[in-house]
N, C-alpha and C positions, 0 to 999 in steps of 0.2 A: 848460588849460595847454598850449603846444605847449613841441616838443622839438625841438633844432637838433644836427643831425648831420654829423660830418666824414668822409669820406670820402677817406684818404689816397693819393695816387697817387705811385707807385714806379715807376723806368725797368725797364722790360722786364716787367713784370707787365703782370695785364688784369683783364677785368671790371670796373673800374673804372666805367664808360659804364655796363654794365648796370646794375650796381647802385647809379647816380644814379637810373637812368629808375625802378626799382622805388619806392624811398624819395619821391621828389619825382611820380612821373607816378600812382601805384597806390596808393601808403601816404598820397600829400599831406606828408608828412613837409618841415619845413625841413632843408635840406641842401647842403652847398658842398663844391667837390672841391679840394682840397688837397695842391700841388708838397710830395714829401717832405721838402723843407729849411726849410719855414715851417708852425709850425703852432701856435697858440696855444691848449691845453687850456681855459683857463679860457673861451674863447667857447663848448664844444659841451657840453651832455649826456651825449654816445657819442662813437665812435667808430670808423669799418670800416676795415679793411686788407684792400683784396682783394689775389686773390693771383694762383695762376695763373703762369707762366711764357712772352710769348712767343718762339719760338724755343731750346724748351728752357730751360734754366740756363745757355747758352754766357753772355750777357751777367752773369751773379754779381748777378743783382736781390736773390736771398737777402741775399747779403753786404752790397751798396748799402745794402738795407733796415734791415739788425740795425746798423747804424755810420749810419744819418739820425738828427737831430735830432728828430724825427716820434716816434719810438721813446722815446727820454725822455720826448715830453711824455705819449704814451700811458700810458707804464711811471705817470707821476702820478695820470692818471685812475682806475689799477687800484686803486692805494694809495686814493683817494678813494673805492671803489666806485664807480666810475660803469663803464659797459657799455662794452668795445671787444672787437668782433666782428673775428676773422681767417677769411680764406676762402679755401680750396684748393683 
């Protein structure tokens, strides 16, 4: 059985990149990177929120992040059990 994993990307955050190349390059993992304003729960399994800040917090990525549409459908998958990883 494979597993399909979202991977949400946020303005001013990072690791994003690495942590495709690990899932898809190392793990073989299915895996798609995901604009924080679209994100359909019921396509993945899991889901990552890297995190990270570049340039500091001047840009409010926190804020951006906790007010995306990304975050509901997350907030779903928890209610459902299913796995979403945040990474700092």
């Amino acid at each position: 059985m494979s597993i399909k994993i979202a991977v949400i990307q946020f303005p001013g955050a990072n690791c994003d990149l690495d942590t495709i190349h690990v899932l898809k390059d190392v793990m073989h993992i299915d895996v798609d990177l995901i604009w924080h304003n679209y994100f359909k729960e019921s396509k993945y399994d899991g889901v990552i929120l890297p995190g990270g800040f570049s340039f500091g917090d001047y840009l409010r990525s926190g804020i951006i992040a906790a007010h995306s549409p990304a975050i509901d459908e997350a907030k779903i998958m928890v209610k459902d059990g299913r796995p979403v990883i945040g990474i700092c």
